[in-house]
C-alpha positions in Angstrom: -17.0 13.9 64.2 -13.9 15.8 62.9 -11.5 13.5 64.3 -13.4 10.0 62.4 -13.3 12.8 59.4 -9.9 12.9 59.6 -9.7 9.5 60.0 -11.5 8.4 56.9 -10.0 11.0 54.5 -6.5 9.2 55.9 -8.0 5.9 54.8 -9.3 6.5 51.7 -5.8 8.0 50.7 -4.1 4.8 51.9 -6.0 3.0 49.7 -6.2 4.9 46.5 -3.6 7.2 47.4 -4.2 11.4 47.2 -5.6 12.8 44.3 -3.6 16.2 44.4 -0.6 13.9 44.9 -1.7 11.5 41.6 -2.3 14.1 39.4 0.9 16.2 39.9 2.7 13.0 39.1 0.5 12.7 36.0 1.4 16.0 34.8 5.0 15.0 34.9 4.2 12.0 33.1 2.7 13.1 30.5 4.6 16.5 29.7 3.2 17.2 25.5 5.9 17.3 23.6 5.9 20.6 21.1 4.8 19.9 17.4 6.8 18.6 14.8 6.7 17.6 11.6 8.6 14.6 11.3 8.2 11.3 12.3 12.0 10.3 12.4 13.1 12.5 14.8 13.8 11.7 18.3 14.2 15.1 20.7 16.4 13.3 23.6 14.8 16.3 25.5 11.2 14.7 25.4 9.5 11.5 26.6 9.3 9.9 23.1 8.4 6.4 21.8 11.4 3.8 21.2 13.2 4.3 17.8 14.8 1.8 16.0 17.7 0.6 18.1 15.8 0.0 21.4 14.3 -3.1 22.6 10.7 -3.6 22.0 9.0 -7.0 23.3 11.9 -9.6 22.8 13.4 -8.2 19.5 16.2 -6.1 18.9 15.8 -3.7 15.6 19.2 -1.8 14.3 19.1 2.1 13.7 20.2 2.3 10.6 16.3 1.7 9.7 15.6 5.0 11.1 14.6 7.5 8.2 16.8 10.2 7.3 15.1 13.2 8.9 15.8 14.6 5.4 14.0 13.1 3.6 10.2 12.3 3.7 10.3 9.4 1.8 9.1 6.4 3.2 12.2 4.0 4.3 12.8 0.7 3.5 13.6 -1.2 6.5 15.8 -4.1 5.1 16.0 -5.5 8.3 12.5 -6.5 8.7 11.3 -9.0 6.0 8.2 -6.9 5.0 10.7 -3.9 4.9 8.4 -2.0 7.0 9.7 -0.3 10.2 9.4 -2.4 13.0 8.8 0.2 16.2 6.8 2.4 17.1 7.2 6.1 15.5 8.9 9.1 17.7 6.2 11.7 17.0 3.4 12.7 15.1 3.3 14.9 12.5 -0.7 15.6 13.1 -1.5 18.7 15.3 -4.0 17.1 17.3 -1.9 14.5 18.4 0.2 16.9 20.1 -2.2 18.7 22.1 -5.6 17.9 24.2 -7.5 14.7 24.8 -6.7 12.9 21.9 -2.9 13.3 22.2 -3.1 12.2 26.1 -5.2 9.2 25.1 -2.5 8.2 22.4 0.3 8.7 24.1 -1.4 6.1 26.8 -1.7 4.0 24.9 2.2 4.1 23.2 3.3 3.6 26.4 1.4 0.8 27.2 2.3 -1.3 24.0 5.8 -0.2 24.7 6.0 -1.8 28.2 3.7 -5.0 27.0 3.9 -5.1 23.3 2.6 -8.6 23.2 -0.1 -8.7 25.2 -1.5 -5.2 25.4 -4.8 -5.5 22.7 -6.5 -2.9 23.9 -3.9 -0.1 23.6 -3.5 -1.5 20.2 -7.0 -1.3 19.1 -6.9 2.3 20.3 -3.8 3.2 18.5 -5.0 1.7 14.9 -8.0 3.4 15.3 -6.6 6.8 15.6 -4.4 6.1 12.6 -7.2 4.8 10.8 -9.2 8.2 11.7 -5.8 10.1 10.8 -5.5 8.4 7.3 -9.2 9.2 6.6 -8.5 12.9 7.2 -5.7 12.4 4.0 -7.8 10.8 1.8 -9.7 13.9 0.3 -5.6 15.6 -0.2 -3.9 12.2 -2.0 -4.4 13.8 -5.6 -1.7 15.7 -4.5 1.0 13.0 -4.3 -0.8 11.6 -7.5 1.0 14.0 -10.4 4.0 11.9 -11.0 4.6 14.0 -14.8 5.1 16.9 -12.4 7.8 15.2 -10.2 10.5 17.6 -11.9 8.7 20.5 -10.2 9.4 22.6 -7.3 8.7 20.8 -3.8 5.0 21.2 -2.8 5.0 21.8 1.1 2.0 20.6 1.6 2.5 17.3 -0.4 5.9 16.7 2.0 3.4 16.9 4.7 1.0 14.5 3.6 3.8 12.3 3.3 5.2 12.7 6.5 1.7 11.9 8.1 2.0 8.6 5.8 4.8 7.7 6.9 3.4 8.0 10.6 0.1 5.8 9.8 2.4 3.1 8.2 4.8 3.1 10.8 1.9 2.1 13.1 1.1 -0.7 11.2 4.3 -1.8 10.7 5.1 -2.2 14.4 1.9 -4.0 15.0 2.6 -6.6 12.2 6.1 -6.9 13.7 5.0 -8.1 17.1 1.5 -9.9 15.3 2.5 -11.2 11.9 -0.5 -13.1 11.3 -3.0 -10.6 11.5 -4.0 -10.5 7.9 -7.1 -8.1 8.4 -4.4 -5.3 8.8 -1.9 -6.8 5.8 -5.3 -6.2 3.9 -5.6 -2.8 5.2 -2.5 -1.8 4.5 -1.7 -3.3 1.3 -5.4 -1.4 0.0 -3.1 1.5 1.2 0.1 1.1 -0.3 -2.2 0.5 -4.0 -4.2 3.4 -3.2 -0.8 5.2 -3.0 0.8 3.8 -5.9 -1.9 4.4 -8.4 -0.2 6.0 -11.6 -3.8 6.7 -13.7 -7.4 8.0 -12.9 -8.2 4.3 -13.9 -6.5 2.6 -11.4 -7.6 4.7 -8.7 -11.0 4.0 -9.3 -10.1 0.4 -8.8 -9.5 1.1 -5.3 -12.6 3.1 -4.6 -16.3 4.6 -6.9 -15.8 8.4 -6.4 -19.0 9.7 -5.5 -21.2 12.9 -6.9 -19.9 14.9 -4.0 -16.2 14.2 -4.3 -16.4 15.1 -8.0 -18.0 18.0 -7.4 -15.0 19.0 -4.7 -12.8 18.2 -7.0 -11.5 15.0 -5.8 -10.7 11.9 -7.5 -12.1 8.0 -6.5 -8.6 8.1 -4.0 -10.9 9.7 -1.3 -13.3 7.1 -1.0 -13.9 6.7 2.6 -13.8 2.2 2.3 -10.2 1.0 3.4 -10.3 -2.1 1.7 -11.8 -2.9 -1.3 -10.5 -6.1 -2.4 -14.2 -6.6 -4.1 -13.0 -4.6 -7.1 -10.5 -4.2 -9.4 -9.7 -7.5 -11.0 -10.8 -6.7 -14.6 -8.7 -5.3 -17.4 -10.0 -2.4 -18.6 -9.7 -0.7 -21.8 -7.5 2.1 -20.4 -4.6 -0.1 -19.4 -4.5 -1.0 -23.5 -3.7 2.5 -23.8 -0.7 3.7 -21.5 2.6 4.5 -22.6 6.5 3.9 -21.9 6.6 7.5 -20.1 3.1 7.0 -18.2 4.0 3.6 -17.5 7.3 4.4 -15.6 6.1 8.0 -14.0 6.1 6.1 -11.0 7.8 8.8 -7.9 10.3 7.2 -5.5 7.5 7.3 -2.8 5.8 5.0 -5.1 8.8 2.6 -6.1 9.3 2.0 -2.7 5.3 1.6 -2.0 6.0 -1.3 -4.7 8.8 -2.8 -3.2 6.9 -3.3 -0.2 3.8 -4.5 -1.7 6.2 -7.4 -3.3 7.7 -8.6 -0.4 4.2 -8.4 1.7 2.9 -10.7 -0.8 6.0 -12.8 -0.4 5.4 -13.7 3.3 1.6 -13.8 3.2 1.4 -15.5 0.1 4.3 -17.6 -0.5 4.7 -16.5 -4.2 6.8 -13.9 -6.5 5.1 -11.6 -8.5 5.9 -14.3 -10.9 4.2 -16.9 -9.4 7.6 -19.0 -8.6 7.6 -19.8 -5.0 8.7 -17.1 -2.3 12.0 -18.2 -0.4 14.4 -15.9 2.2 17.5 -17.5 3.0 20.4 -19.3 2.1 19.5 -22.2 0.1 21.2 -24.3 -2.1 21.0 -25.4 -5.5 21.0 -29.1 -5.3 18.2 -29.2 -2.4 14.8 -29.6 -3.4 12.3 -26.9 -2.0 10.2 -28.5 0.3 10.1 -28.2 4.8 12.3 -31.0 4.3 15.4 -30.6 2.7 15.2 -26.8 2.7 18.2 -26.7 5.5 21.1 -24.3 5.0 24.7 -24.9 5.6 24.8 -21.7 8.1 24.2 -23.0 11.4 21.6 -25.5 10.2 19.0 -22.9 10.1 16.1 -23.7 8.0 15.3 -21.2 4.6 12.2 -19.3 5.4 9.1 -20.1 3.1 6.4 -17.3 2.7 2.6 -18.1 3.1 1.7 -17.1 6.3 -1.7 -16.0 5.4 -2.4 -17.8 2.1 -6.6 -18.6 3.3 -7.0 -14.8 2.7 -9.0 -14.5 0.0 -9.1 -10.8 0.3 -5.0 -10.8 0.0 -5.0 -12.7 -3.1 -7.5 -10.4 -5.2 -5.1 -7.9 -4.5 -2.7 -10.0 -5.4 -4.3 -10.3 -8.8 -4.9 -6.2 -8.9 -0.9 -6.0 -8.1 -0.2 -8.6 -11.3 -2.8 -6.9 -13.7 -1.3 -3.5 -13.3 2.0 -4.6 -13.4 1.3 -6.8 -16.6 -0.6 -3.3 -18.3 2.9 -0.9 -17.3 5.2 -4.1 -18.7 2.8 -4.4 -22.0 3.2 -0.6 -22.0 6.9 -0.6 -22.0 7.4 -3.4 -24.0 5.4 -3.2 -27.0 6.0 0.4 -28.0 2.5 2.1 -30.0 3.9 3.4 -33.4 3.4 7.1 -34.0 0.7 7.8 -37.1 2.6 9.3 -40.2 1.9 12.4 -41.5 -2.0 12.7 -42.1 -3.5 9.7 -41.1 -7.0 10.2 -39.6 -8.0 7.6 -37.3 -11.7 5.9 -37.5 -11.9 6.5 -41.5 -11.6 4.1 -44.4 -7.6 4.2 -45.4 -7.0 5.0 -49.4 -3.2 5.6 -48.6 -0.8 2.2 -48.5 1.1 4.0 -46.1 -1.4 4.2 -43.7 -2.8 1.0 -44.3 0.3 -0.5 -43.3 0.2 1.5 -40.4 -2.9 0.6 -39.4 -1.9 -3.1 -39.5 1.8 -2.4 -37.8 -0.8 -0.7 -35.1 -3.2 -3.8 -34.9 -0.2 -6.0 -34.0 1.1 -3.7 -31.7 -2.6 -4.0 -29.4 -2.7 -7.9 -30.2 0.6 -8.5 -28.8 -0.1 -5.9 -25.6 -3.7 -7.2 -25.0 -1.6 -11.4 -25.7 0.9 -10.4 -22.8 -1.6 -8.9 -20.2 -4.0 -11.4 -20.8 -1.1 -14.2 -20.1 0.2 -12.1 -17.4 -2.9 -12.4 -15.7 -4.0 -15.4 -16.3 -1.0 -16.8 -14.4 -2.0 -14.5 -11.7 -5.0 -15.9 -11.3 -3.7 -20.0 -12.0 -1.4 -19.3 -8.9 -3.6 -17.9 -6.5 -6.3 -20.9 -7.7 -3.0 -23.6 -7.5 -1.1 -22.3 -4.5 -4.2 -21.4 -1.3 -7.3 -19.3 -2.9 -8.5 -22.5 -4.6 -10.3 -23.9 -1.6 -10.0 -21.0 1.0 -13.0 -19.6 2.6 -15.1 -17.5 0.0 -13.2 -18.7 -2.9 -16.2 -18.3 -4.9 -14.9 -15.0 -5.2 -11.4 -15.0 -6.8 -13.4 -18.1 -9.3 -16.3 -15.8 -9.7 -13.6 -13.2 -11.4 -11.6 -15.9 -13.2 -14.7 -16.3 -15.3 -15.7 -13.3 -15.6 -12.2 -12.0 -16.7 -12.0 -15.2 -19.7 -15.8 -13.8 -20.8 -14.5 -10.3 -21.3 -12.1 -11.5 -23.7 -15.3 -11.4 -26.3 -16.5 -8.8 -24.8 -16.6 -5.3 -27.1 -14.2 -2.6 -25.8 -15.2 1.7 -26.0 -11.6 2.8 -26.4 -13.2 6.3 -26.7 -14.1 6.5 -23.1 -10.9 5.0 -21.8 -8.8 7.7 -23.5 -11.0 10.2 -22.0 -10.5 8.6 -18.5 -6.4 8.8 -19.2 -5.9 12.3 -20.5 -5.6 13.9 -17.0 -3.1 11.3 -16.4 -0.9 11.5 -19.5 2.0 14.1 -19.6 1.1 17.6 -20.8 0.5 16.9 -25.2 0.4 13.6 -25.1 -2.5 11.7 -26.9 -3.1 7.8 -26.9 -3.5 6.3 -30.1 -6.7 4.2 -30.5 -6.7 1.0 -32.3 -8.3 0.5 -35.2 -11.5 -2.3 -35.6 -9.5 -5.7 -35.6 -11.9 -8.7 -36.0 -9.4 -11.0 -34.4 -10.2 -8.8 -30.5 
């Protein structure tokens, strides 16, 4: 009986091979690389992920996109036409990603979209789903990237960190969108992100999520709403973008500049259209040649110019489209169309006896006609492009019409100014108070 013991223990490790022997070599494997803080920097000491520079699937990405280790502010990779990075990131800047189960899982499944980027979906699903669970984790802590009037102030630690975890979650998503660029459920996620990020007032945050009883009560603001996409919301003008100014409108930190920039050329590829609603072209074209497939050729090794609208059935994309435009027509009308500052006692909401401040009041009634003119126009056209150039007859379009009405009906609608200067005074620099406008029976 020992001997046919024997003999079946030497079979079974023929087939399956030893288990003492198979986990040694796992241990070597998958040796845990100590915790860091920065996602840029490759220890050429550890097993790490491919930086930019190295091969990953069929495409070749240049280091120079690699973010100074310096700095924690997100990079803009111009060698990727969403300047987003294009690889995987070194290391994580989350502890439990480091050590235990959920650090061996991950790094299984970096190494299998490393050696089959392409073709590898279920390493991929596990990956976004731990930076989906990671960015979840950040939400309730976002206010603290939020208090752009306070940039001039020391460095927070804490803040730096958050933004070195961002950076990590984004560079996930940028690698997958490199290797699938037409997976627009993720372009949705992550451009809900980058205008979560780049929210400059308490009312555009609650555009991207309702704050709930419990997270006022913590303290927090609408940015920790748990939904990662709400592309349902957010389409309106409100009464509080009448009532930024120049210095609230451009407190936007260099995180958030280049959360912009990226937000632009996303829309770009998906879409096909500027900000402005003129069509989205990258490449060498010239001026002579119509822009159509056709004729769109370049004198540079007859390449063709690249036309954006990869994704333009996504409904979901093009109301944040219009979010994108609405905001950006509010900062613009903001900057613009400067408020005048009352005289020396004017009382706002009271009958004016003084000329002076009658004439004030009417310079100030012009001043909210031409801002509430230009975002109205603004937006409009927002919403004409997305109708002209895809949303018009995608799937659900009865959405994105649904809010064009509703947006024209609001013009008649009465406005509580009140409340919207209430909503903007934590945003507004430390003094600063908006000036309502006065009744004006032509708004």
């Amino acid at each position: 009986m020992s001997s046919d013991k024997i003999l079946l223990e030497d079979d079974d490790n023929a087939m399956f091979g030893d288990g003492e022997e198979e986990e040694e070599e796992e241990d070597v494997d998958m040796a845990i690389p100590p915790p860091t803080t920065s996602v840029n920097v490759k220890d050429e000491g550890q097993p790490t992920m491919p930086t930019n520079g190295d091969k990953v699937g069929n495409s070749t990405v240049d280091a120079a996109a690699v973010a100074d280790s310096s700095s924690t502010l997100p990079s803009l990779n111009t060698d990727s036409p969403l300047l987003l990075s294009t690889t995987l990131p070194a290391n994580s800047p989350f502890p439990h990603h480091n050590v235990g189960p959920i650090a061996d899982r991950l790094r299984n499944a970096m190494n299998r979209i490393t050696a089959d980027p392409t073709r590898d979906a279920e390493a991929w699903q596990a990956l976004l789903t731990e930076a989906q669970s990671s960015y979840r984790t950040l939400l309730p802590s976002l206010y603290k990237l939020k208090n752009s009037h306070l940039a001039a102030a020391a460095v927070d630690p804490e803040a730096e960190l958050i933004g070195t975890k961002l950076d990590w979650v984004e560079g996930c998503y940028g690698a997958l969108l490199h290797n699938f660029p037409y997976a627009v459920t993720h372009y949705v996620t992550l451009v809900d992100m980058f205008l979560r990020l780049g929210a400059l007032t308490q009312d555009e945050e609650e555009q991207c999520g309702t704050a709930s009883p419990a997270m006022i009560a913590m303290g927090t603001t609408a940015l920790s709403n748990l939904a990662l996409t709400t592309t349902d919301q957010g389409v309106a003008v409100t009464p509080a973008s009448m009532l930024l100014n120049a210095e609230m409108a451009t407190s936007a930190t260099e995180r958030q500049k280049n959360y912009d920039a990226k937000l632009d050329r996303i829309f770009q590829m998906c879409l096909g259209v500027n900000m402005d609603g003129s069509p989205a072209l990258h490449g060498e074209i010239q001026t002579s040649q119509s822009i159509d497939a056709e004729s769109a050729a370049t004198s540079i090794d007859s390449a063709r110019t690249i036309m954006g609208g990869s994704c333009k059935h996504s409904i979901e994309l093009w109301l944040l489209f219009i979010r994108k435009r609405t905001w950006d027509a509010s900062r613009a009308a903001a900057v613009e169309i400067a408020i005048p500052s009352p005289p020396p006692g004017y009382t706002p909401g009271v009958a004016q006896v003084s000329v002076i401040h009658q004439q004030y009041e009417e310079s100030l009634r012009s001043a909210y006609r031409q801002r509430i003119d230009l975002i109205r126009e603004k937006v409009t056209q927002a919403y004409e492009t997305a109708l002209e150039c895809g949303a018009g007859f995608a799937q659900n379009n009865h959405l994105i019409w649904k809010r064009y009405v509703n947006f024209v009906k609001s013009w008649t609608e009465p406005v509580n100014y009140s409340a919207a200067a209430m909503s903007l005074a934590s945003s507004m620099p430390q003094g600063s108070v908006p000036v309502l406008p006065p009744a004006d029976p032509a708004h």
